[in-house]
C-alpha positions as CSV (number, residue, x, y, z in Angstrom):
1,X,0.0,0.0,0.0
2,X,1.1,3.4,-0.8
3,X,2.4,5.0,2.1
4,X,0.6,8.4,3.5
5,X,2.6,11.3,3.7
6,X,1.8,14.4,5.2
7,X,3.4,17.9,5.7
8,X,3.7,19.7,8.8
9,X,1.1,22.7,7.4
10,X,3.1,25.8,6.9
11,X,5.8,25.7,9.1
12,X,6.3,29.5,8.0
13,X,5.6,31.3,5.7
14,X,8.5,34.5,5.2
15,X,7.7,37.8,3.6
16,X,10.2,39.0,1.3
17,X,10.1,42.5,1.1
18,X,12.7,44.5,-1.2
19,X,13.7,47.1,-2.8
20,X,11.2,46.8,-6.0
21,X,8.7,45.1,-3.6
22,X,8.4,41.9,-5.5
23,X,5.1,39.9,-6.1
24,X,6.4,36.9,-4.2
25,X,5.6,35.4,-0.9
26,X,8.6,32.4,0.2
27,X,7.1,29.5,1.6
28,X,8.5,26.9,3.6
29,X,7.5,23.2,4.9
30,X,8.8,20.0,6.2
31,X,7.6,16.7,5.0
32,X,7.4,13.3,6.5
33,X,6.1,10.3,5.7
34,X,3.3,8.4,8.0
35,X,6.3,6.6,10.5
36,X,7.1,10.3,11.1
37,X,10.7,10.0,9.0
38,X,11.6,12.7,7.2
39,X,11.1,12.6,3.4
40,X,14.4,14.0,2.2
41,X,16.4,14.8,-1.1
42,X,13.2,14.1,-2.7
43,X,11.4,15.9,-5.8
44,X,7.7,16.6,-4.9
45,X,5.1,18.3,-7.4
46,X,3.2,21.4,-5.0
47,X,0.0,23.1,-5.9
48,X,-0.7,26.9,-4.4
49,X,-3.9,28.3,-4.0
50,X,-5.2,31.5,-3.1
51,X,-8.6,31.1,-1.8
52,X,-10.5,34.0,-1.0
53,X,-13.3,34.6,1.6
54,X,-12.9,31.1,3.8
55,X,-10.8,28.0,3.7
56,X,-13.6,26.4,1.2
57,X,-13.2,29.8,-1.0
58,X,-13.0,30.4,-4.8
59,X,-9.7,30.3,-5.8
60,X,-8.0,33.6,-7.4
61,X,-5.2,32.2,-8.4
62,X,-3.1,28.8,-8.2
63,X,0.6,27.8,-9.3
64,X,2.7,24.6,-9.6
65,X,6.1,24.1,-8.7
66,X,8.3,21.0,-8.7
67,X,11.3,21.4,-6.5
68,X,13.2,18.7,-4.0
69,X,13.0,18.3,-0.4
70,X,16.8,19.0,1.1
71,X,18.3,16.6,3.9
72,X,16.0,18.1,6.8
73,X,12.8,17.4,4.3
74,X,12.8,21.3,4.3
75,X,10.6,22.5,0.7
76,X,11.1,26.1,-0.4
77,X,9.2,27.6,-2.6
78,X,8.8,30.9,-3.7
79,X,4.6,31.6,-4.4
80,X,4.0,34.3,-7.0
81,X,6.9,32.5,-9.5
82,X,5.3,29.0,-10.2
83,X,3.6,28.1,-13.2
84,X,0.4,30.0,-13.0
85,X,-2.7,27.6,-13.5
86,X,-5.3,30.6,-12.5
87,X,-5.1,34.2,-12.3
88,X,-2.4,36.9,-11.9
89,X,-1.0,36.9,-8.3
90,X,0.5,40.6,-9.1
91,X,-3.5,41.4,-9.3
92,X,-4.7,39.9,-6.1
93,X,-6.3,42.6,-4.6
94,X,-4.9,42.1,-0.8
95,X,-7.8,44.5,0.6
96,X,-11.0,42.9,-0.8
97,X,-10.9,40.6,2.7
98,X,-9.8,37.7,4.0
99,X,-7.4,35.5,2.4
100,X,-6.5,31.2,2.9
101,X,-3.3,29.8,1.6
102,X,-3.8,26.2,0.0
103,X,-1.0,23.6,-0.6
104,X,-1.5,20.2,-2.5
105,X,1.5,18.1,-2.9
106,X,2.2,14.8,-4.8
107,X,5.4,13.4,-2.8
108,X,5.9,11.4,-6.1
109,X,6.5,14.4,-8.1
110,X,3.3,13.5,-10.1
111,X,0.1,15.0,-10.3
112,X,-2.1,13.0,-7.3
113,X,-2.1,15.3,-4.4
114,X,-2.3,13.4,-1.4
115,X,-1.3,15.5,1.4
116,X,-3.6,19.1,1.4
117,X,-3.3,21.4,3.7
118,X,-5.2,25.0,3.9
119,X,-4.6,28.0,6.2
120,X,-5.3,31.6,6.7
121,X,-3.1,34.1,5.8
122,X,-3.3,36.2,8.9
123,X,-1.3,39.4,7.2
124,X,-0.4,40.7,3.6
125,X,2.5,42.0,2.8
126,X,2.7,45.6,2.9
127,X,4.2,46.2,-0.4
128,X,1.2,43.8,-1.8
129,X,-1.7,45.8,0.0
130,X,-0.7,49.0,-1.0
131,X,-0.1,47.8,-4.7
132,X,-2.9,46.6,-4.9
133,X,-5.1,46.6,-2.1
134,X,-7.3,49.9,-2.6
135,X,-9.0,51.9,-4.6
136,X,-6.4,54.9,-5.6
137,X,-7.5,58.1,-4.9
138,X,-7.8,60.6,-7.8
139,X,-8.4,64.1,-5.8
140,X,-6.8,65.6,-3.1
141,X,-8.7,65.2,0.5
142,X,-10.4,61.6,-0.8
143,X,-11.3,59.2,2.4
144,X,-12.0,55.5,1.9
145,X,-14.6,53.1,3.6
146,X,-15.4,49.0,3.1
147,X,-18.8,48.7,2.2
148,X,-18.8,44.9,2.5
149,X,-17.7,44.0,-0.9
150,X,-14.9,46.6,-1.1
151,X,-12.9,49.9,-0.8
152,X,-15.2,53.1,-2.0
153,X,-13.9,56.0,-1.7
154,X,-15.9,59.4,-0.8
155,X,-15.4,62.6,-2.4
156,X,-13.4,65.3,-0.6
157,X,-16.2,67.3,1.5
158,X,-16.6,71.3,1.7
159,X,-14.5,74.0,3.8
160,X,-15.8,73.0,7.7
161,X,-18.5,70.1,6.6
162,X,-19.1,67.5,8.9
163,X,-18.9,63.7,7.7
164,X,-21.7,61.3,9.7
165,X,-22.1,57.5,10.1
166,X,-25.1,57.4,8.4
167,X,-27.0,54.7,7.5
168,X,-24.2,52.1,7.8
169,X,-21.9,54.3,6.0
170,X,-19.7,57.5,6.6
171,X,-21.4,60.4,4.6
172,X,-21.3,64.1,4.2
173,X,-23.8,66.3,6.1
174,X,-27.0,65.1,8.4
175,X,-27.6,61.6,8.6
176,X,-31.4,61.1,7.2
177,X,-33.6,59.1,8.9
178,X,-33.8,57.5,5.6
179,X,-31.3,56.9,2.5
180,X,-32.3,59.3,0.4
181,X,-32.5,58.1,-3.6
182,X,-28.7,57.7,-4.7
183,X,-29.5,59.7,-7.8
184,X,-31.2,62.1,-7.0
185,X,-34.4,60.8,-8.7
186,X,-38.3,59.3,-6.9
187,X,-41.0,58.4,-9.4
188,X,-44.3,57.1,-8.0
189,X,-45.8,53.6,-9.4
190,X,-49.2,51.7,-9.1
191,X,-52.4,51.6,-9.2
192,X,-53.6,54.0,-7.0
193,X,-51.7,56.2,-9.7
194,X,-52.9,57.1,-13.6
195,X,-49.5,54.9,-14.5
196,X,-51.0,51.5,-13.0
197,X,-48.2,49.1,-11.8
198,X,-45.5,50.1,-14.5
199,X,-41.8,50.2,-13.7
200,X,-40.1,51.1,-15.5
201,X,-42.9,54.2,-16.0
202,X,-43.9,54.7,-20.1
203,X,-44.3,58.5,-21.2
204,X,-45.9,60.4,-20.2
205,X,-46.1,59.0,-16.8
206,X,-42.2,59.0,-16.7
207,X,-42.5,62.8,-16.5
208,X,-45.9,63.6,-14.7
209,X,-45.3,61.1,-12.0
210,X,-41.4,62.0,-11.0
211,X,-40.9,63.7,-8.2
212,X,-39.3,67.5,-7.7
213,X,-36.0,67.0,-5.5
214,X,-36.5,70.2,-3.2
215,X,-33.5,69.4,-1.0
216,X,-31.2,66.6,-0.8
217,X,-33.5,65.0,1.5
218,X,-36.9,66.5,1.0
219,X,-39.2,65.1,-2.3
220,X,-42.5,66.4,-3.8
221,X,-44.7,65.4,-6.1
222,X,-48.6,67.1,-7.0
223,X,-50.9,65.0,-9.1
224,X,-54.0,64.0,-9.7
225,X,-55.2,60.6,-8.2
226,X,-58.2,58.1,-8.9
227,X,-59.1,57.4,-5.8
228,X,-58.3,53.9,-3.6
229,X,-55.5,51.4,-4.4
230,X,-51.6,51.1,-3.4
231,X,-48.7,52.8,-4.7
232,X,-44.6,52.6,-4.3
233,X,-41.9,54.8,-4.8
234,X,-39.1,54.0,-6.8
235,X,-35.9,55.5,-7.1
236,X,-34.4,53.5,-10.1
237,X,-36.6,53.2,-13.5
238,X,-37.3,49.4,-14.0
239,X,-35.5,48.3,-10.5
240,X,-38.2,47.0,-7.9
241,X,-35.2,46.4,-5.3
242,X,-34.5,50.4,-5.1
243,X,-38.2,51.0,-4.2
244,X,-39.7,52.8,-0.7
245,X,-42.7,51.3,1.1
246,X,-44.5,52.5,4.4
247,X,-44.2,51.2,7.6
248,X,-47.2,49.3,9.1
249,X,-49.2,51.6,11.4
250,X,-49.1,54.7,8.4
251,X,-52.1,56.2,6.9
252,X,-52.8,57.6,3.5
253,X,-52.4,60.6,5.0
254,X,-48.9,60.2,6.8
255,X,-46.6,58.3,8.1
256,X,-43.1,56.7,8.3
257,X,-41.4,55.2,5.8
258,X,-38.1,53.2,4.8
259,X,-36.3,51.8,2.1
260,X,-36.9,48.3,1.0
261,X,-38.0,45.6,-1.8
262,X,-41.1,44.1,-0.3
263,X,-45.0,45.1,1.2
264,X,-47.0,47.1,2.4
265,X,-47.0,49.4,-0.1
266,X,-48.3,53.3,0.4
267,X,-52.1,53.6,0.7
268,X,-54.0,55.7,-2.0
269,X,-56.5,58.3,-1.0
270,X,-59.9,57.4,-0.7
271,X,-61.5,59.7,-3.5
272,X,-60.3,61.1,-6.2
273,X,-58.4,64.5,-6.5
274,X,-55.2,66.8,-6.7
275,X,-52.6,65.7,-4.2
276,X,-49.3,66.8,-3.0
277,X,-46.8,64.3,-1.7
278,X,-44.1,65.4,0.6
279,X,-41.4,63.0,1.1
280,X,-38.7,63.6,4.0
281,X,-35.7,61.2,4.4
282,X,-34.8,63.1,6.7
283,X,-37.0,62.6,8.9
284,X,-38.4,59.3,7.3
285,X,-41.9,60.6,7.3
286,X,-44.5,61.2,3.9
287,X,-47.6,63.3,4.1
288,X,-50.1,63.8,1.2
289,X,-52.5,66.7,1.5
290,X,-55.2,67.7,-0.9
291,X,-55.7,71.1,-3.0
């Protein structure tokens, strides 16, 4: 029976840093074999994997090598100069969160990896993260913030503006009660609305049933209503998921509201008319009064 082998997993792992900041990481291991004897003056086949988000990850890039054991059973390899199978390793973006290191090696020099082994790489290399591990800036006074998926940066602010925490994210200004629509842009949809349930809205209920942007925060619309049913406000033309909805315990006449894809929807009036919608995200309140 072929005997099981196994390496002591990443006995170290050294950072080489020099003057050019190289892409390469030097990695080291001992091997033995299953009686615990050292395998030594051996060739073994290795492959590296860069595994991104968790030790059962999607791999972002992955190299061989095939280079001997020396008489401790010491392997050193240099990752970032194998034989790339997968990706660039000069374009792993180091900042885009966590990273695991996987080896595979074939003690026979072959392609049958028999001994895995996966851990997490606890630090980057400087040189690596700031090559290529955020967003560069492109104006003078830029900040940056992780959003979950990644580095965004925010726009320098204005001479003596306050930045908030606002809404799970740092922002210029008042935090709103409410995210306000990203672009600037609220239509109205449904059937309690000429439009019926159309999104995106057709002409000329594109133009008659788009909201005036007062303030950054503050939205109004005047129109005339049918009468009854349930309508929504969205922010995005054709995109459900960017919509507003009110918050059980509202009226047709007021009440709070926040952002999110699913029910209850706004309440229409009860008889038909000329309305004005108010919409503050700053607050997180609507209010629709008759003319």
């Amino acid at each position: 029976m072929k005997k099981m082998l196994h390496i002591l997993a990443l006995l170290f792992i050294s950072l080489n840093l020099f003057a050019q900041a190289p892409q390469k990481m030097s990695y080291q291991a001992v091997i033995r074999n299953a009686s615990n004897n050292l395998i030594t003056n051996a060739p073994v086949k290795m492959r590296i994997s860069i595994l991104q988000g968790s030790a059962t990850g999607a791999a972002v890039y992955s190299e061989l090598h095939s280079t001997p054991t020396n008489a401790n059973g010491l392997v050193t390899i240099e990752i970032g100069a194998g034989t790339s199978q997968q990706g660039v390793f000069s374009s792993i973006n180091w900042g885009n969160g966590i990273y695991f290191l996987k080896t595979e090696t074939d003690p026979t020099n072959g392609s049958t990896y028999s001994i895995v082994g996966t851990s997490q790489l606890l630090s980057v290399p400087y040189a690596f993260h700031a090559a290529n591990g955020n967003k560069p800036g492109t104006i003078v006074g830029e900040m940056q913030y992780w959003d979950g998926n990644g580095w965004v940066n925010i726009a320098p602010g204005t001479q003596g503006q306050a930045l908030s925490f606002c809404n799970g994210k740092p922002a210029w200004g008042s935090c709103s009660a409410v995210e306000p629509p990203n672009e600037g842009t609220l239509w109205l949809t449904g059937d309690a609305a000429p439009s019926g349930w159309k999104n995106p809205l057709p002409a000329p209920f594109d133009v008659n049933q788009k909201f005036t942007r007062l303030t950054n925060t503050t939205y109004q619309l005047t129109l005339d209503l049918p009468g009854g049913g349930l309508y929504k406000l969205i922010q995005t033309q054709g995109n459900w998921e960017t919509q507003y909805h009110m918050i059980q315990g509202g009226t047709w006449e007021s009440g709070q509201l926040e952002k999110k894809n699913t029910d209850p929807a706004f309440i229409g009036p009860p008889t038909p008319g000329r309305y004005r919608i108010i919409v503050d995200f700053m607050k997180g309140i609507y209010q629709l009064v008759k003319e």
